[in-house]
N, C-alpha and C positions, 0 to 999 in steps of 0.2 A: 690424085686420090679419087678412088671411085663418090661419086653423090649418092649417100643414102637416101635420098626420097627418087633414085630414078627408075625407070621401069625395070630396072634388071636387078631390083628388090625380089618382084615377085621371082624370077628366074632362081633364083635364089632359093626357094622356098614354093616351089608348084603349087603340092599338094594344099598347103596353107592359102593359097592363092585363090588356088579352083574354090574349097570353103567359104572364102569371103565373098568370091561371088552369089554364089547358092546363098547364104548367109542374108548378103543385101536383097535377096527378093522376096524374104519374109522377114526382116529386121531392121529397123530404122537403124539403120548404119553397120548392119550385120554385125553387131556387138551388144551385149545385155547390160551393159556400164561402159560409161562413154569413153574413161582413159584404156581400154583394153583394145582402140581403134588408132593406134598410133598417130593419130592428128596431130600433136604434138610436136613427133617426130620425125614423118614421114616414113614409109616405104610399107610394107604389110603384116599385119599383125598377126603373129606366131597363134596357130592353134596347135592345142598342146595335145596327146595324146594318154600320155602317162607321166608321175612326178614316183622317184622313190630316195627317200635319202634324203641330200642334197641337191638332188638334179631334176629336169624337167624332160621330157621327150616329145619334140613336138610332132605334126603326120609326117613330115617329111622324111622322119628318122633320126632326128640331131637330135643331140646332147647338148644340154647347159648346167653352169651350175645357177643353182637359180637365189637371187638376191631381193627376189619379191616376197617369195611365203604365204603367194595367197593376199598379200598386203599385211600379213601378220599371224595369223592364226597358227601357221606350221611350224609352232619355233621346237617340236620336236624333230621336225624334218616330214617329207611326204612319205608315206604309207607306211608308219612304225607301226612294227607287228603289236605291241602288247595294245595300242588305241584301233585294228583293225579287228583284233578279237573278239574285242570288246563290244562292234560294231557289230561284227558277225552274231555274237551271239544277244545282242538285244534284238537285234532285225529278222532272227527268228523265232522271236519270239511274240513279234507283233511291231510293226511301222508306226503306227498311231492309233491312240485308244479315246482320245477326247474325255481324259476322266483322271482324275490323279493319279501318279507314280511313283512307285520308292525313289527310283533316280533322280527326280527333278528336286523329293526333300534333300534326297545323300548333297546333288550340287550346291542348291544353295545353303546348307549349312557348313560344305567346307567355304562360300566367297563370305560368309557372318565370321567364320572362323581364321580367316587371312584378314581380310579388312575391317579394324575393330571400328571405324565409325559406320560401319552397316551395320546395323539393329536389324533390320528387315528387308527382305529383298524377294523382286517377282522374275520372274525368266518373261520372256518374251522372247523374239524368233531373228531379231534383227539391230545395230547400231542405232539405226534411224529410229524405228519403232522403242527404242528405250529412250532415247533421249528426247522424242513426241510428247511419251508419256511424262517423262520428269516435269519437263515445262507445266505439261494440264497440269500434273498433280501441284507445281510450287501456285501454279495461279490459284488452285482450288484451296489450296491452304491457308494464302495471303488473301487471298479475294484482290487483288491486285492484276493489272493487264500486262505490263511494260514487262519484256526480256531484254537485258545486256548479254551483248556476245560483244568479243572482237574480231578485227577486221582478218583476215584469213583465218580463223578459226572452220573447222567445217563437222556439223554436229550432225550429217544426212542431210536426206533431201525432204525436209520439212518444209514448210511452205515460208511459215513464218524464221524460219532462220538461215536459207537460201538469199541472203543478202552480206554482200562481201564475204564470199565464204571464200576458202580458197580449195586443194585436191582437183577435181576435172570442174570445176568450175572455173578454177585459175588457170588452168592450163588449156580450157577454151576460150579465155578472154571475155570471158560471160560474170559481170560483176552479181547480175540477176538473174533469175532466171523468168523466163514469159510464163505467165498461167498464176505467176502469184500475184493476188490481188493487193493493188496498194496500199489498202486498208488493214490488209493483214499484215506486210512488209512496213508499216507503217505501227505497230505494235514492238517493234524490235529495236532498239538502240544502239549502235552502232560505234564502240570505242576503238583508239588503236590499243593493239598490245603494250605491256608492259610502260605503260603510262598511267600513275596513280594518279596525276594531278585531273586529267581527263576521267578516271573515274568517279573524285574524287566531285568533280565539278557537276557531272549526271545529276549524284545522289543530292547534293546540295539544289539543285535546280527542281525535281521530279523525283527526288525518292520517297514518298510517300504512294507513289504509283508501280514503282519499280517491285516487280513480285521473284525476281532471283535475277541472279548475273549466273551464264554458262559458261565454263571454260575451259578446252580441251587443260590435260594437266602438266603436260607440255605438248605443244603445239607438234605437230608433222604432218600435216597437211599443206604449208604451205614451203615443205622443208621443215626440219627438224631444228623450230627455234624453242628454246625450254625458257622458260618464265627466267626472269632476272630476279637478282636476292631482295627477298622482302615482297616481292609480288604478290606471291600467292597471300602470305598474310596479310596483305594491304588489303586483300581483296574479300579474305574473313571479317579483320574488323569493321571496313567500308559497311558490308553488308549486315552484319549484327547491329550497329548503329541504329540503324534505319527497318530494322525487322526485314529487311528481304532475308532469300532464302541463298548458297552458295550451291552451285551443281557443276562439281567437277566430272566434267568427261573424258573419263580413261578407257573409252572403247579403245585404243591403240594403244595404251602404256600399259593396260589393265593385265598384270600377271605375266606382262612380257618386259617390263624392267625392273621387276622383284616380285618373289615371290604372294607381295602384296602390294603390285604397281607401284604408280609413278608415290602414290602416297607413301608405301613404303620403303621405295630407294632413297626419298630426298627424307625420311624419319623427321615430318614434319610436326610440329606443337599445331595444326592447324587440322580440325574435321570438316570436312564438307558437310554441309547437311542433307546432298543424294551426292550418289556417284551411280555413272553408269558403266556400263561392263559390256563389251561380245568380242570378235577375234579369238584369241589364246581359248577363251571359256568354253567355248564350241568345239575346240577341238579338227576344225574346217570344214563344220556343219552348221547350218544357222543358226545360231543360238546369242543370246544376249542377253542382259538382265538392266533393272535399276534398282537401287536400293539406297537408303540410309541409315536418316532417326526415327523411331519405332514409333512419335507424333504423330509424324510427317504421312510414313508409310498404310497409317492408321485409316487415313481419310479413302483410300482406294478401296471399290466396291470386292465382295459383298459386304467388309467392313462400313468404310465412308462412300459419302455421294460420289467420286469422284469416279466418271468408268475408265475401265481398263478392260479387255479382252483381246483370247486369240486362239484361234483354232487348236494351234501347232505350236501352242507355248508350253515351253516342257516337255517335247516332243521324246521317246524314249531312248530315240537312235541318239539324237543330239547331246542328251546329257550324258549318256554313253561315255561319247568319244570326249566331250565334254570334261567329266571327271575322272576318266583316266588321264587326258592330256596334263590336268590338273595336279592329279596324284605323283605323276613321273618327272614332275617340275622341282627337281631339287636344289640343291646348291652346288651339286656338281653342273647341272644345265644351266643356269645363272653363272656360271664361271667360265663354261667352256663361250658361251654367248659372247661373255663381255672379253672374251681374248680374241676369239675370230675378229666382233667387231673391232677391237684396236690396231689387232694387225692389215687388215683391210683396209681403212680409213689413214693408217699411218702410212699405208705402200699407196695407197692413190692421191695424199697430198704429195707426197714426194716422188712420182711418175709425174703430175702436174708443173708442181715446180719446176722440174729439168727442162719439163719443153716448155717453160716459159707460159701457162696458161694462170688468169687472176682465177684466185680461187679460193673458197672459205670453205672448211668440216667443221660441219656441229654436230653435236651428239648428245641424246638425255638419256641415258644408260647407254644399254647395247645397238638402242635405235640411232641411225646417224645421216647424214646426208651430205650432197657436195654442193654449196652453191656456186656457179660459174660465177663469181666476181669478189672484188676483193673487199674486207672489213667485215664485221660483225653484222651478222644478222639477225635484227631486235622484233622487229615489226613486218607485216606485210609490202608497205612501199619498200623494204629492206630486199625483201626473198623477190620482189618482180625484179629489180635492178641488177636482174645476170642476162649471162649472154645467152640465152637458152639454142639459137643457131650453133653453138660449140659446144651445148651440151646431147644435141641432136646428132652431132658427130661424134661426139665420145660414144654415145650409146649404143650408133651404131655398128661403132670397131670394137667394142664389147659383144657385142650382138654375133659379130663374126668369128668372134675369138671364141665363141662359145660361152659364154656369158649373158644372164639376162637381166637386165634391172631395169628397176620400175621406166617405162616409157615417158615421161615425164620429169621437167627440171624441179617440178614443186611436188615431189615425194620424199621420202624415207626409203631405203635400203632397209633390210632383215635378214640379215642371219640366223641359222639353227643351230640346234645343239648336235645336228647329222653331219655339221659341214667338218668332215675330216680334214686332216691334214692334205690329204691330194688334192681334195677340194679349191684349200684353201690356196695352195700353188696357182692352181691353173687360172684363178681371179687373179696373182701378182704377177702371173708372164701374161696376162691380156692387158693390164694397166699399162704400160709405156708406149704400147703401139696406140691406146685410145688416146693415151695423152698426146702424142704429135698429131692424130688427125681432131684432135680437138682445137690444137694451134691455127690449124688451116694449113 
């Protein structure tokens, strides 16, 4: 079996090659986000040149089908006519005005109108930059300092919550990241997942200090582990208790496992009191939001002290593409989502099994993932405990088969609603070849 990480990767892939070079002599590691530098993997990281559909086309001229989506946002597929229209005809009509826009009310009254515990909701440009904000805003509300997160949860690259994160933090072996001040890193508390007794133990020790607990609203960052039953309410009552504030983070579930996120697929008795939002919302333009209880959201300026700002918040292209992406999200796309997803998932444990590889699929809706090892995965020390050497090899006899997914063992897989049926073939005749070179 050829070695994926050996030089005759790049052969494989020139033009991509010559790129990263040029790349690396103006780019710290000639990539703009660290998992898109195949570290993980080894050999050279696809620059793409065109995406339509289902598929990706990188400089070299190949075809994939593609299992990324952007990392989520394209759950229509790349370059749907009716959300390029829409682009086209905002973007002639002006890029950016720095001034309010009909688009950015039309957005956020359809995410008040999906998610009923948002009262009030701000756009903003980014994941990271929405879930910066929620934090200020829960501290400015409680006057309280202390955040709970768990331990592979990963909510951006915030300073204060760049501790035990998991996404290219895990997958560079970087529990921390340098440049965060202790003092700051030292504001953030640090639980495992789905352990109430542990959270339970915080609030009793320091919750009078505790001003929210964050939490993605099922985890895919460190792999696709979804909260266990009773969690999430554990995690409502825990924090009502005690007056903290709950901020569920569904920048990744957020309108991509129902029509009204992870909130709305699991039709939970439980409201958050923010939720944040980007991916799906944006449409595969920066865009994001935070919002909740219409208190809460009171306190942010010009209303409350609490500042918020952004140039490009609201931006007119983004809501755009944004609230078409939004609008053509029906129940037929939710259907076709969640059958792609089960027959992929269903054809790749069982390519696995035959060659004999340990392996676990989880899935919280149509998002799923494959851990290389066997048993349930609950927590972080769960999702490290695979073989990730075998899933470096799976990836990249997929990789060759025409197939691309996330370069990384502690991701999520995405499907669209464009992945046809030919599509979805050519991901189950690549599954049996990855799974023998995933055997060794």
């Amino acid at each position: 079996m050829t070695d994926p990480t050996a030089p005759s990767t790049a052969e494989r892939a020139p033009a991509s090659a010559a790129l990263l070079a040029r790349a690396r002599a103006v780019t710290p590691g000639g990539v703009n986000s660290p998992v898109r530098a195949f570290r993980s993997v080894g050999g050279t990281p696809r620059f793409m040149a065109s995406g339509r559909g289902p598929t990706l086309t990188d400089v070299d001229g190949r075809e994939y089908v593609d299992l990324v989506g952007s990392w989520g946002p394209m759950i229509l597929g790349h370059a749907h006519p009716e959300v390029i229209a829409a682009v086209h005809d905002a973007a002639a009509r002006g890029t950016s005005f720095g001034t309010p826009s009909e688009n950015e009310v039309l957005l956020a009254e359809e995410i008040v109108e999906r998610v009923a515990p948002v009262e009030r909701v701000r756009l903003v440009s980014s994941g990271t930059e929405a879930t910066m904000s929620a934090i200020r805003l829960a501290r400015g509300f409680t006057g309280r300092p202390l955040v709970v997160k768990f331990a592979g949860h990963y909510h951006g690259h915030v300073d204060s919550l760049l501790v035990a994160a998991g996404s290219g933090v895990a997958t560079l072996a970087l529990p921390d990241s340098a440049g965060v001040p202790a003092e700051m890193a030292a504001e953030t508390v640090v639980l495992p997942y789905n352990d109430v007794a542990a959270l339970e133990a915080v609030f009793a020790a320091r919750g009078e200090q505790v001003a929210c607990v964050i939490t993605e609203a099922a985890a895919g960052n460190m792999g696709v582990v979804p909260p266990d039953p009773g969690f999430t309410e554990a995690l409502r009552r825990v924090t009502a208790e005690h007056g903290a504030l709950l901020v569920s983070d569904e920048v990744m579930t957020g309108f991509r496992c129902s029509r009204a996120g992870w909130w709305g697929h699991e039709d939970l008795d439980v409201a958050p009191d923010l939720l944040t939002f980007g991916k799906v919302m944006g449409g595969g333009f920066p865009a994001a939001a935070f919002g909740g209880r219409a208190d809460v959201m009171a306190l942010l300026a010009p209303d409350g002290p609490v500042y918020q700002a952004g140039t490009l918040s609201g931006n007119p292209v983004a809501t755009a593409a944004g609230l078409t992406t939004l609008r053509l999200c029906d129940d037929a796309v939710y259907s076709r989502l969640d059958e792609v997803s089960s027959t992929i998932r269903e054809a790749a444990s069982e390519a696995l099994t035959k060659a004999g590889v340990p392996h676990r699929v989880q899935t919280a809706s149509s998002m799923f993932s494959v851990f290389f090892r066997d048993g349930t995965v609950r927590d972080y020390d769960d999702a490290r405990a695979q073989d990730t050497e075998a899933f470096a090899r799976f990836f990249h006899a997929m990789l060759d088969a025409g197939v691309y997914l996330p370069p990384s063992a502690y991701e999520c897989w995405f499907v669209s609603a464009a992945h046809d049926d030919a599509a979805v073939e050519r991901v189950l005749a690549a599954l049996p070849g990855a799974a023998a070179a995933a055997a060794g």
